[in-house]
C-alpha angles and dihedrals in degrees: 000000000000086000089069109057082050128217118007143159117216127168134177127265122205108222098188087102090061085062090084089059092056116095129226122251126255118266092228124037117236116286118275100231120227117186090252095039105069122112085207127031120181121165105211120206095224149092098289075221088064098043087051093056094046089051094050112031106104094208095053090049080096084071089058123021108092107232102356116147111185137002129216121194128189079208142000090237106098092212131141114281096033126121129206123168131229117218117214137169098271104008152005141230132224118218143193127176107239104185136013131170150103119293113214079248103029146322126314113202121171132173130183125214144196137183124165091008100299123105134206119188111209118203124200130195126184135195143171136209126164085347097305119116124225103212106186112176128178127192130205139155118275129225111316120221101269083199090075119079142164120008085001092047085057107037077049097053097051093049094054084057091050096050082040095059092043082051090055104057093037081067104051091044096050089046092058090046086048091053091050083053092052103038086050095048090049096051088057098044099248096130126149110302095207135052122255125256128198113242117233111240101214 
């Protein structure tokens, strides 16, 4: 079969050195939601198919993300592993989806995010009854650098619960503003135009 594509030079590259860019997994998985147990709660009037593409579209994040000023993507593919970066004022964070895939009653989507060192995961679960979707998010700290200890450990630590609180409050102020977007598509038919696929986590 290689006759046939003619001559070609091929050689091997090592990829140990690409390790260091790969970053280390969170100490705790993203949040199983219960009903009771979410930290938000918003019922959209719209397709459940429609609220999954605005959450995680990468290019309609601007509808929603309070303050976010640009957006930068290794790929448009929105898949696990892969990192795109929101560009705000001051700062910027640093996101990979984590998880990704179909519930038996809905989707489960979930991203973590740093920025100065500190890192929030963000779990979202969707689900749909009579046309109305259910959207339930949690928010916690991700893994700490066990490398830190004593006064560092600490200063750390109380940082993490203050980015965590802003957090916090970006996100329940982004979801309301991602309910009106729905809502507001829906009303003028410009739902999702395809229907939704669950995405392998692999």
């Amino acid at each position: 079969m290689l006759e046939e594509l003619g001559p070609w030079e091929g050689r091997y590259v090592p990829l140990g050195s690409l390790m260091d860019e790969v970053p280390e997994p969170s100490d705790r998985r993203p949040l199983g939601i219960a009903a009771e147990d979410a930290q938000i709660s918003l019922e959209i009037d719209a397709p459940i198919a429609l609220v999954h593409e605005v959450l995680t579209d990468f290019d309609q994040r601007f509808e929603w993300a309070v303050g976010m000023k640009d957006s930068v993507a290794d790929s448009p593919i929105n898949r696990v592993g892969g990192v795109h970066t929101c560009v705000f004022e001051n700062f910027e964070v640093h996101v990979m989806t984590v998880d990704h895939q179909a519930a038996p009653d809905g989707f489960h989507y979930a991203e973590s995010g740093e920025s100065g060192g500190v890192t929030v995961v963000t779990d979202f679960q969707l689900r749909e009854r009579d046309g109305v979707t259910l959207l339930m998010a949690n928010q916690i700290l991700g893994g700490r650098d066990k490398a830190k200890g004593g006064l560092a450990a600490v200063v750390q630590g109380l940082r993490g619960r203050v980015v965590l609180v802003l957090a916090k409050r970006g996100l329940a102020r982004g979801l309301k503003q991602l309910k009106a977007y729905c809502e507001r598509r829906h009303r003028d038919g410009s739902g999702a135009e395809e229907e939704v696929r669950a995405v392998a986590s692999t």
